[in-house]
C-alpha positions in Angstrom: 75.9 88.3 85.5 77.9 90.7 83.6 80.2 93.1 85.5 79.7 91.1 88.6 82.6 90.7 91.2 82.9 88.3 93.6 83.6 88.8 97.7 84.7 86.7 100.7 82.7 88.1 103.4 83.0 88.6 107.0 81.5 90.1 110.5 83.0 92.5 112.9 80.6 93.1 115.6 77.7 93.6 113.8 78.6 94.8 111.0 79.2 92.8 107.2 82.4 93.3 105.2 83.7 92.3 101.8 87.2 91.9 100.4 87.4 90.8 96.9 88.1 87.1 96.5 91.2 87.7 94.3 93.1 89.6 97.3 92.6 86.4 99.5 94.8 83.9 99.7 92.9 81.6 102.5 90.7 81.7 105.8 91.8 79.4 108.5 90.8 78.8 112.4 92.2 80.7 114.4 96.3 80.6 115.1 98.4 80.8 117.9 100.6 84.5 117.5 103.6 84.9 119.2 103.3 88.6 120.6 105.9 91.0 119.0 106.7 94.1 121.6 106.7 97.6 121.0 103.8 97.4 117.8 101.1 98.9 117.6 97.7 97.3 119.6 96.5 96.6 116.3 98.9 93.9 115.5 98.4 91.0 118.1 101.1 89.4 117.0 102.3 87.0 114.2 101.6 83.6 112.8 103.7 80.4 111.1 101.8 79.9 108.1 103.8 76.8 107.2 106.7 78.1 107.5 105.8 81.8 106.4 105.5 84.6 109.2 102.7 86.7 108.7 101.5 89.3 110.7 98.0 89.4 112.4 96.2 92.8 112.5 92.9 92.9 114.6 90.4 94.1 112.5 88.4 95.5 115.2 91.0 97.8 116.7 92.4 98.5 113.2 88.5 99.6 112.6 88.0 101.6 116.3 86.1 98.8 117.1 85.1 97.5 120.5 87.5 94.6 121.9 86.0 91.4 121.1 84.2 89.6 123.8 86.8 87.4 126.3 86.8 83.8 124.7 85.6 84.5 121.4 88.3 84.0 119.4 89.0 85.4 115.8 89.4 84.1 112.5 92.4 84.7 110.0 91.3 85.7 106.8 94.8 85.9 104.8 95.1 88.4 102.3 97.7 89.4 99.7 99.2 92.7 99.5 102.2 94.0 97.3 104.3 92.9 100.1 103.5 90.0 101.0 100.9 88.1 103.0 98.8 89.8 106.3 96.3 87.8 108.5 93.2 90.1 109.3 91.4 88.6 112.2 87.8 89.0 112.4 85.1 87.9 114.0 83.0 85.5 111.9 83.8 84.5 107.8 80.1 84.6 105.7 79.9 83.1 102.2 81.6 84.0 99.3 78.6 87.0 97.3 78.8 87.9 93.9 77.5 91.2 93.1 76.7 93.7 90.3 79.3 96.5 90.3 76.0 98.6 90.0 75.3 98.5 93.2 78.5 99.9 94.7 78.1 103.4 96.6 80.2 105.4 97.8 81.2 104.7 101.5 77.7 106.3 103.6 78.6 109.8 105.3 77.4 108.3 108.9 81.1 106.0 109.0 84.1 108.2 110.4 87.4 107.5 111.7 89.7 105.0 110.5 86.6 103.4 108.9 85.6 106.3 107.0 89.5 106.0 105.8 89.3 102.2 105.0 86.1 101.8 103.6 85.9 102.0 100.1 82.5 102.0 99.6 79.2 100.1 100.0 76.8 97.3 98.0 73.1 97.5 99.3 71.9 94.0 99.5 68.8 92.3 100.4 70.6 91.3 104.5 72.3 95.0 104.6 74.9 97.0 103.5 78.1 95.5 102.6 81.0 97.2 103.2 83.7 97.0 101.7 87.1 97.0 102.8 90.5 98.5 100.8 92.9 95.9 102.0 95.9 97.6 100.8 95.4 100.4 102.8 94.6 99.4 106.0 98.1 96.6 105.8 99.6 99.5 104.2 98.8 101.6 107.2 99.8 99.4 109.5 102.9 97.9 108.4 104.3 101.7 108.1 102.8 102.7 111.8 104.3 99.0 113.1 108.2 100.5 113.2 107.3 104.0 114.6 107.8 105.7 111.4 111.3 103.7 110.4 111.3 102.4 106.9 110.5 98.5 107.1 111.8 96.1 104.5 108.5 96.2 102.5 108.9 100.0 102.0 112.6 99.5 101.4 112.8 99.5 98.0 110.6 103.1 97.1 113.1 105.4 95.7 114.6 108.0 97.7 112.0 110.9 98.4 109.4 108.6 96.5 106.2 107.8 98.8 104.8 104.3 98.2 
């Protein structure tokens, strides 16, 4: 197919999402996180990625979400940002869906909140709508909400008065 992209897809609640395959770097089971104090809820804590920290942001709070049901535990969907690596948990991984850039739509007027923010659009397929999520965003958001507003490394180098 020409101008098709390709996306790893994944279930919160009941709902399907999409990040582009190039923007992850793996899916595992899920992790044991050491808890980090004073973060925001939507970071349960972080992960040793053989050897690497990465930080775990709960999808579902990150999303306004309801809490996931006791015992059901997520799965890490690791993704690449420009600084580094973030574990998204969520709920269920799909299959990898290759789809026609003519489908995209912009993100449907009925989402609000943070996923109104974090959505950057829709592809209507034949199971549902697929949304699809702007993973630079919603790490970006968090990693500058985790510190209370200090600069963290990852922010470190924007030039003075420059916003990132």
């Amino acid at each position: 197919m020409a101008n098709t992209k390709q996306f790893c897809t994944f279930f919160l609640k009941d709902q399907f999402f999409g990040v582009l395959v190039e923007e992850v770097q793996e899916v595992i089971r899920y992790q044991e996180m050491t808890r980090v104090p004073l973060v925001p809820q939507v970071i349960r804590g972080l992960i040793n990625l053989r050897g690497q920290i990465v930080m775990a942001v709960d999808l579902r709070r990150r999303l306004g979400l309801e809490e996931r049901a006791a015992g059901m535990l997520p799965v890490n969907i690791v993704v690449r940002t420009q600084d580094g690596s973030i574990s998204l948990l969520v709920d269920s991984i799909g299959d990898v869906v290759e789809v026609n850039e003519e489908t995209f739509e912009n993100p449907p007027p009925t989402l609000e909140g943070e996923m109104r923010k974090l959505i950057k659009g829709v592809h209507k397929l034949e199971r549902g709508l697929m949304h699809i999520l702007n993973t630079e965003l919603a790490c970006e958001s968090v990693e500058r909400t985790a510190f209370d507003g200090r600069v963290t490394p990852a922010f470190a180098a924007a030039s003075p008065g420059e916003q990132p």
